[in-house]
C-alpha positions in Angstrom: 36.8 69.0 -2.7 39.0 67.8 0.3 36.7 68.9 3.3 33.5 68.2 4.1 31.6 69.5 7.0 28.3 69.0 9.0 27.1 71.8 6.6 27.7 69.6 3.5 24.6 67.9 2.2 24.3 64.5 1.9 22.6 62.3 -1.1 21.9 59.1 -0.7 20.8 56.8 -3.8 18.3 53.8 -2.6 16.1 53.6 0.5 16.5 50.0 1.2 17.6 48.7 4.4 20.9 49.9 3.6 20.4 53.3 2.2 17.6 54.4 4.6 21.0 53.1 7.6 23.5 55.5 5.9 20.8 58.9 5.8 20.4 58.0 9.7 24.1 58.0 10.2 24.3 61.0 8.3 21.4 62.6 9.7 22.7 61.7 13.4 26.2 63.5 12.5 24.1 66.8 11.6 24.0 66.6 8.0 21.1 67.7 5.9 20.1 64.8 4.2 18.4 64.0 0.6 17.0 60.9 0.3 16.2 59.4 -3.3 14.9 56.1 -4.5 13.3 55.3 -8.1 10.9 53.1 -6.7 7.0 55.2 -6.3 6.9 55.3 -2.1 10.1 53.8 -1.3 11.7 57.0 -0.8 9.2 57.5 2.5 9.1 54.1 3.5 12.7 54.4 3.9 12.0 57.3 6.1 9.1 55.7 8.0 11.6 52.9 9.1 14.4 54.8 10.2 11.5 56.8 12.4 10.7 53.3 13.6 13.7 52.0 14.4 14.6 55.1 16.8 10.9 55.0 18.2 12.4 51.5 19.7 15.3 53.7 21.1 12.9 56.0 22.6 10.9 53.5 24.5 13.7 52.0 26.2 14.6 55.0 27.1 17.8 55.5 25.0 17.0 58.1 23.0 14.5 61.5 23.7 11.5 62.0 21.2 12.9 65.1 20.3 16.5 63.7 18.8 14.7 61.4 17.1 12.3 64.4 15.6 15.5 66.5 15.2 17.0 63.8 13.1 14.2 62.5 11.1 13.8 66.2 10.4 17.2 66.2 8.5 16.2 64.0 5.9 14.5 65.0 3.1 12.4 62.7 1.1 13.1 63.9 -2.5 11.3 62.8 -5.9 13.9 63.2 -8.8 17.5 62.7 -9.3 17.9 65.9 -10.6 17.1 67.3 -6.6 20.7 66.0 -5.8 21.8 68.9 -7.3 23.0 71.0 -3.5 24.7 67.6 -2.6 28.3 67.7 -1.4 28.3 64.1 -1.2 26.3 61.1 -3.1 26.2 57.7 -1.6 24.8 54.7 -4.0 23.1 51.9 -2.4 21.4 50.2 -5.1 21.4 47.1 -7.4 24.2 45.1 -7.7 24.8 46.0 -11.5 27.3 47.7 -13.0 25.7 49.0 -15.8 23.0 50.5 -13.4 25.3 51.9 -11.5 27.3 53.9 -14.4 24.2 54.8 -15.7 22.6 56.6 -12.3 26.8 58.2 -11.3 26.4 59.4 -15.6 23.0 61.1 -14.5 24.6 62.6 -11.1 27.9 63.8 -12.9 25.4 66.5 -15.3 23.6 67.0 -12.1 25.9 68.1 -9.3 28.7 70.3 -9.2 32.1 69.5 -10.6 33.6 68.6 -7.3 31.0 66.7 -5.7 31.8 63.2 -4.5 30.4 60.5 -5.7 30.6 57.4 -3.6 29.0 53.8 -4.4 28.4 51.1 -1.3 28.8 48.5 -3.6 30.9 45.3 -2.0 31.7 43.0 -4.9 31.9 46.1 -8.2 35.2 47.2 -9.3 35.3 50.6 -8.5 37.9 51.2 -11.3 35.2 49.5 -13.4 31.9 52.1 -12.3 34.7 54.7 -12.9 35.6 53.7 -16.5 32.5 55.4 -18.0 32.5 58.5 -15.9 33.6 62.2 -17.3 35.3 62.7 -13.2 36.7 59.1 -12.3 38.6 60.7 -9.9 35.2 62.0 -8.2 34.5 58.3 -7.3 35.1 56.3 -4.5 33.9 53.3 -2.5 32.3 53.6 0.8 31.5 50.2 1.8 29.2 50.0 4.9 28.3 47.1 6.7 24.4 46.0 7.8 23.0 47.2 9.9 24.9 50.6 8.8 23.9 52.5 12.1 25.4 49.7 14.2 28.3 48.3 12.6 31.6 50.6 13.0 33.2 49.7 9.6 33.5 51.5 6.5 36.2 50.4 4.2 37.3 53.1 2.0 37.8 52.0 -1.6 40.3 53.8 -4.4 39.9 52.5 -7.7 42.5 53.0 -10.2 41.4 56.6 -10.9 40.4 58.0 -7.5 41.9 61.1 -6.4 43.6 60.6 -2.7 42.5 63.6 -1.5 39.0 62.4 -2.2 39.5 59.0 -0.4 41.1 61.1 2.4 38.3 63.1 2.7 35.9 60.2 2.8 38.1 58.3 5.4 37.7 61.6 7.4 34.3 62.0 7.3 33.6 58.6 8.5 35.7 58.7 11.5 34.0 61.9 12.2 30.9 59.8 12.0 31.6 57.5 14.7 33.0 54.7 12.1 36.3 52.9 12.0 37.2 53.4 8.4 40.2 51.8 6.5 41.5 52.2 3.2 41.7 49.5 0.8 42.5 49.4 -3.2 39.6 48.6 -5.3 40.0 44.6 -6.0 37.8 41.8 -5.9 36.4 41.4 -2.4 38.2 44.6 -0.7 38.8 43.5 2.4 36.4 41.9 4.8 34.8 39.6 1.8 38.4 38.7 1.0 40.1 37.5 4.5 36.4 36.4 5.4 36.2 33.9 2.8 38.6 30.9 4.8 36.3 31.2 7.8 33.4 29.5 6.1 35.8 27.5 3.4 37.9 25.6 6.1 34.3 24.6 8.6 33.0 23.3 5.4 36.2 21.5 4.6 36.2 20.0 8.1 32.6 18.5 7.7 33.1 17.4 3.7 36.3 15.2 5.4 34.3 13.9 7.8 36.1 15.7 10.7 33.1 16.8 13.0 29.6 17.7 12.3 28.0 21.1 11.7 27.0 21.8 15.1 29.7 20.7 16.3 31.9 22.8 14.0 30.0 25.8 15.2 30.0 25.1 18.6 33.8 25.1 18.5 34.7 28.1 16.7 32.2 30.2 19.5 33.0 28.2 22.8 36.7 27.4 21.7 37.5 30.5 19.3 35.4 33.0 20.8 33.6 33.5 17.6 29.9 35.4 17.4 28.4 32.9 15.5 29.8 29.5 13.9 30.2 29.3 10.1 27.3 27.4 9.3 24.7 29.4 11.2 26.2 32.5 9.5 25.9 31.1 6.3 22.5 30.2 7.0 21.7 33.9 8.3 23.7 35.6 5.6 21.6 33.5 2.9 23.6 30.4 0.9 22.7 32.0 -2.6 24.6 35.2 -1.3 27.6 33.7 0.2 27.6 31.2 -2.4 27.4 34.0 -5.0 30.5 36.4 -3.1 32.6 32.6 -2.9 32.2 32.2 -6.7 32.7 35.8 -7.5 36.0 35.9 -5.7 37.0 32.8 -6.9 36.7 33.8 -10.9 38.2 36.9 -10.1 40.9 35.8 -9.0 41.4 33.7 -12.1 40.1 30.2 -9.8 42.9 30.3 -7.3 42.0 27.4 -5.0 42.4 29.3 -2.1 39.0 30.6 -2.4 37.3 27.9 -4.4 34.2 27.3 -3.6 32.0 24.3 -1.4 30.3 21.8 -2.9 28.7 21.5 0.2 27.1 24.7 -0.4 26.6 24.5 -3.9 24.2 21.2 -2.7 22.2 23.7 -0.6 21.8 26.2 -3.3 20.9 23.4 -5.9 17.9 22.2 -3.5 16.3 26.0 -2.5 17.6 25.5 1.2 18.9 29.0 1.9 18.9 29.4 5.1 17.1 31.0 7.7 15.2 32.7 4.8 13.5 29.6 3.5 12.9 27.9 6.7 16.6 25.3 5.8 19.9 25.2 5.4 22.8 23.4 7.4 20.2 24.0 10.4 16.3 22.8 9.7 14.3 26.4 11.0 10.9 24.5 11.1 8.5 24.8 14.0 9.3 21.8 15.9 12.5 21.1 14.4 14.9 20.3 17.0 18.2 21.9 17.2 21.4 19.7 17.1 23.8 19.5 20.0 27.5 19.6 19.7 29.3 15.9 20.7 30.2 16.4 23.9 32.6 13.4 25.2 31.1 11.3 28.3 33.4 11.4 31.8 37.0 10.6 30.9 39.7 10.0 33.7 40.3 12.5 36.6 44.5 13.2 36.5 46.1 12.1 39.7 48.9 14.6 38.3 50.2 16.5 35.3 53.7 17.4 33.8 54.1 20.0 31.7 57.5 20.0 29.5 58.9 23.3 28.1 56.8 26.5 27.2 53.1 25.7 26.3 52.9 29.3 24.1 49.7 30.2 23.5 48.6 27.7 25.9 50.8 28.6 28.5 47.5 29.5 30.5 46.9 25.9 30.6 49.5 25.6 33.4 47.4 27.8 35.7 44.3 26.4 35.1 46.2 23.9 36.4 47.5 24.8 38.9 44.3 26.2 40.2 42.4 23.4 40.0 44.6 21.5 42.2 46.3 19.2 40.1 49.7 18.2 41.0 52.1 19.1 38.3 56.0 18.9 37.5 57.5 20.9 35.0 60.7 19.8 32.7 62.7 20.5 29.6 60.9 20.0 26.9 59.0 21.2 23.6 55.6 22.2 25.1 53.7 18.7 25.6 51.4 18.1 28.3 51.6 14.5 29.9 48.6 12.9 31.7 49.3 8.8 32.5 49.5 7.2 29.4 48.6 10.3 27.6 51.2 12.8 25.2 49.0 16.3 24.7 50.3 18.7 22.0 49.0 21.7 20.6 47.7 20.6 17.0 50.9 21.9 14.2 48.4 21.5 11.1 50.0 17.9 11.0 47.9 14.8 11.6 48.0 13.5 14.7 48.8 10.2 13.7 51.8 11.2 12.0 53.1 13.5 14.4 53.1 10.2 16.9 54.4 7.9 14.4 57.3 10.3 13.7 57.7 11.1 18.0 57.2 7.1 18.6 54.6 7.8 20.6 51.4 6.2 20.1 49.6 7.9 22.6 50.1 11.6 21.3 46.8 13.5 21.1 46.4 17.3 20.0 44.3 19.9 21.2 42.9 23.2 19.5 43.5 26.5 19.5 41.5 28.4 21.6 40.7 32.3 22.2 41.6 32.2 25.7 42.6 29.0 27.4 41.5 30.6 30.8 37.6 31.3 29.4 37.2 28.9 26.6 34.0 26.1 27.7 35.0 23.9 25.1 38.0 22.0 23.5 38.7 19.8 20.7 40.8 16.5 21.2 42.1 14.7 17.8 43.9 11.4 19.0 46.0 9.8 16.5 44.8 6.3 15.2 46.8 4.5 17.2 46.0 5.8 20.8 45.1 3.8 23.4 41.1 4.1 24.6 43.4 4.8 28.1 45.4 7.7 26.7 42.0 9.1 25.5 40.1 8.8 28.6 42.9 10.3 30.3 43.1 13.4 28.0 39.3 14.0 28.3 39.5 14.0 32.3 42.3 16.5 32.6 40.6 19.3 30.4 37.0 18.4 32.3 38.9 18.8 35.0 39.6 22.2 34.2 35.9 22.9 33.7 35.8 22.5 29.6 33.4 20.3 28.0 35.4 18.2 25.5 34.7 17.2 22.4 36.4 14.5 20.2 37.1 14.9 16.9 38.6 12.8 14.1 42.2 13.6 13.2 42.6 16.2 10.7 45.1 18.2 10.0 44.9 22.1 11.7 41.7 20.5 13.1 38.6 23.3 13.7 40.2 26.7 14.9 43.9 26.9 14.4 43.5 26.0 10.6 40.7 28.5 10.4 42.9 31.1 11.9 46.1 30.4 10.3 43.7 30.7 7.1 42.2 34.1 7.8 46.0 35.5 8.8 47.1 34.4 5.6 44.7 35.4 3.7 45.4 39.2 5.8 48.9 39.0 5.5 48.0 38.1 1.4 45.7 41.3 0.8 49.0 42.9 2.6 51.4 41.9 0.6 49.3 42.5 -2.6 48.9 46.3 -1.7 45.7 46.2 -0.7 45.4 47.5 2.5 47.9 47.8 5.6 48.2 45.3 8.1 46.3 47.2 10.6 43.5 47.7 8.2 42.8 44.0 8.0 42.4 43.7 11.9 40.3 46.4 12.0 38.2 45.4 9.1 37.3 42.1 10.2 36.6 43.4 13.6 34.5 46.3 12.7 33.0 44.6 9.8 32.6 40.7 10.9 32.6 41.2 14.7 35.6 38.7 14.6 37.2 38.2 18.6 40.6 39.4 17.4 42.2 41.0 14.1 43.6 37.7 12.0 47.1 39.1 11.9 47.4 40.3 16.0 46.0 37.0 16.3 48.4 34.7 14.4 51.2 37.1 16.2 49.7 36.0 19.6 50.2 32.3 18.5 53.5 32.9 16.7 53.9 33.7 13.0 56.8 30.9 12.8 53.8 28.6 14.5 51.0 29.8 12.1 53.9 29.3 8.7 54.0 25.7 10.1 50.6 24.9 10.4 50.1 26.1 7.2 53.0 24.2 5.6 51.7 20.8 7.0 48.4 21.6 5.4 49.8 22.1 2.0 51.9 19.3 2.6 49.2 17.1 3.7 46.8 18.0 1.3 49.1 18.8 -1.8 47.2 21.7 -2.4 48.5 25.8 -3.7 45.2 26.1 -1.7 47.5 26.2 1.6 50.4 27.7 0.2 51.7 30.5 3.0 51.5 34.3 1.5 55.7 35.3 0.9 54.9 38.0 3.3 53.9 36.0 6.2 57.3 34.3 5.4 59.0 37.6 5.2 57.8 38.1 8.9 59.1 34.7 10.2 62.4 35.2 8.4 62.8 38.8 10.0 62.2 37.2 13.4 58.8 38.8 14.2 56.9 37.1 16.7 
């Protein structure tokens, strides 16, 4: 089968939070639904919820009662497996467990008719592996949603090794017909979004394990600075630590321990004690009555400029210059390599290098590096790393000129890629990587992490705002400063630079 139509039935396997989201979305597109979950009552409770849920729409207004009794109607409550039996399509959203899984697609395959999809939600299970025990492998495919499924826009598309195109096509088609962003993606360990994603929590824990910044500090720069949703830390705490904890690990012994996505021992610690997160009241954050939340470091009044000159082409912080400018600062621009210079004061965007080298190797004492940042123009905040040997002057004098551009500023010890370019530069590699493995398409991965993470920007559009031959070299000085295969730039990120794409 290679078309499916709002006359196609629709199975879905497990009523749980996620299940009970993809019969809505179905339901909502016009599709009869079946509804099916093992569990005595489950099936209806599933229902009951997604009548709930739309009730809220209702009340504000947002929905008439009778949509929401039209598509309620559409979904049918069923009682055995062996009611799947008029279904065009069968999503899975159950258990974790590969052996369960083979077992209830085995059930469905002497069930439904010979060319009836069969399509598992799983986000960590081979799809190639579900497939291996089937009598149709090329029946099965992934269709990964993302929670809550009626809200978030992404559906990756996943082909294991047996998967018949036309099937995946067909799949891709119907969720873009159903208001979703799809993208295709092979069927390896993390698909996409729990691949690229991994780097954004890895390198925030990294910063904190070195002693760069704090948590909330950490966070509070990759939201006010990055333009972020959440910092990495709260998410981790919302997600749950023994679920991100458990996706880190699994992608890190699937892909035979490569270091890039080796795990925290940070989190480990958290997972050790029973602190999970929101979910248990602690994590990196303490949830407890009371508790009292903790603020980012914000540095005291520095030194207002008197005047500013700007050398060369900032790049990406080429908005700088007008903030600048409309603030009323005096400036002079020269030749140069893109440094800002405030009194005693050298400010460079941070290369991944220290900053302490960087001004050892320029002579210059007094060099200081800022981060990268969303949107120069809107960003609150901004992160200063001073090399060792600055001068208390030279600091002061960097903190006044980006409070004088209405930033709070916040200091941070000098480590190399400091909070959001090394977090970025990670999450474009790691793109670029999946790329270059056959995995997906370059455009997948933007839309992926945008439709499935919320992230501000796709990694790779990102890293080609900033400059791929910018984002090679802050990798580079990351591996070279930390010695580490953990760093080491994917060949096709290098393949870009060398073909002069910027």
């Amino acid at each position: 089968m290679s078309h499916l139509t709002t006359e196609s039935v629709i199975g879905v396997i497990g009523a749980g939070t996620m299940g009970a989201g993809i019969a809505q979305v179905a339901a909502k597109a016009g599709h009869p639904v079946l509804l099916f979950d093992a569990m005595d009552g489950a099936g209806q409770r599933g229902l009951d919820n997604v009548a709930k849920g739309l009730s809220r729409l209702v009340s504000k207004g947002k929905m008439s009662q009778a949509d929401l009794d039209t598509l309620v109607g559409r979904i049918q409550v069923i009682n055995s497996l062996s009611d799947m039996a008029p279904a065009a399509l069968v999503v899975e959203a159950i258990v974790e467990r590969l052996d369960i899984k083979q077992q209830v697609f085995g059930e469905l395959e002497n069930i439904c008719g010979d060319t009836t999809i069969l399509a598992s939600n799983t986000s960590s299970i081979s799809l190639t592996a579900i497939g291996a025990k089937l009598q149709r492998p090329q029946n099965l495919v992934g269709m990964h949603f993302f929670n809550p499924a009626p809200i978030m826009k992404l559906v990756e598309v996943i082909s294991g090794l047996d998967t018949d195109p036309a099937i995946a096509e067909a799949i891709y088609a119907l969720s873009a017909a159903w208001g979703k962003k799809p993208v295709h993606a092979k069927s390896t360990p993390g698909f996409i979004v729990n691949r690229v994603a991994r780097p954004f929590y890895a390198e925030g824990m990294r910063v904190v394990q070195e002693g760069g910044t704090d948590v909330a500090t950490m966070d509070a720069l990759l939201k006010q600075c990055g333009g972020f949703r959440m910092g990495p830390f709260e998410l981790m705490d919302l997600i749950g630590h023994d679920v991100n904890y458990a996706v880190t690990t699994s992608v890190f012994q699937a892909y035979y321990n490569d270091p890039r996505f080796q795990p925290s021992l940070l989190q480990l610690e958290l997972v050790n004690a029973g602190h999970l997160g929101r979910k248990t009241g602690k994590g990196f954050y303490n949830y407890a009555e009371g508790a009292e939340a903790p603020q980012p470091q914000t540095a005291t009044a520095g030194t207002a400029p008197r005047s500013v000159i700007v050398e060369g082409n900032l790049g990406v912080a080429e908005p700088l210059v007008a903030l600048l400018e409309g603030a009323g600062i005096p400036l002079t621009r020269v030749e140069g390599n893109g440094r800002l210079r405030v009194d005693d004061a050298t400010l460079m965007l941070t290369n991944g290098q220290f900053s302490t080298r960087r001004a050892a190797k320029q002579g210059n004492r007094n060099l200081i590096q800022f981060d990268l940042a969303l949107d120069y123009s809107h960003a609150s905040r901004i992160a200063l790393a001073p090399a060792d040997q600055a001068e208390q002057s030279a600091i002061d004098a960097a903190v006044g000129l980006f409070q004088a551009l209405g930033k709070h500023v916040t200091l941070i010890d000098d480590i190399p890629g400091m909070a959001v370019m090394r977090t970025v530069a990670m999450l474009a590699n790691e793109g670029f990587d999946a790329t270059n493995q056959g995995v997906c398409s370059e455009d997948a991965v933007d839309i992926a992490m945008q439709g499935g993470v919320n992230y501000p920007q796709g990694p790779i559009h990102w890293a080609r705002q900033i400059g791929l031959a910018k984002v090679l070299t802050v990798l580079d000085n990351l591996a070279r400063n930390y010695g580490e295969d953990r760093y080491r730039a994917s060949p096709l990120l290098r393949r870009r630079v060398a073909g002069g794409a910027l």
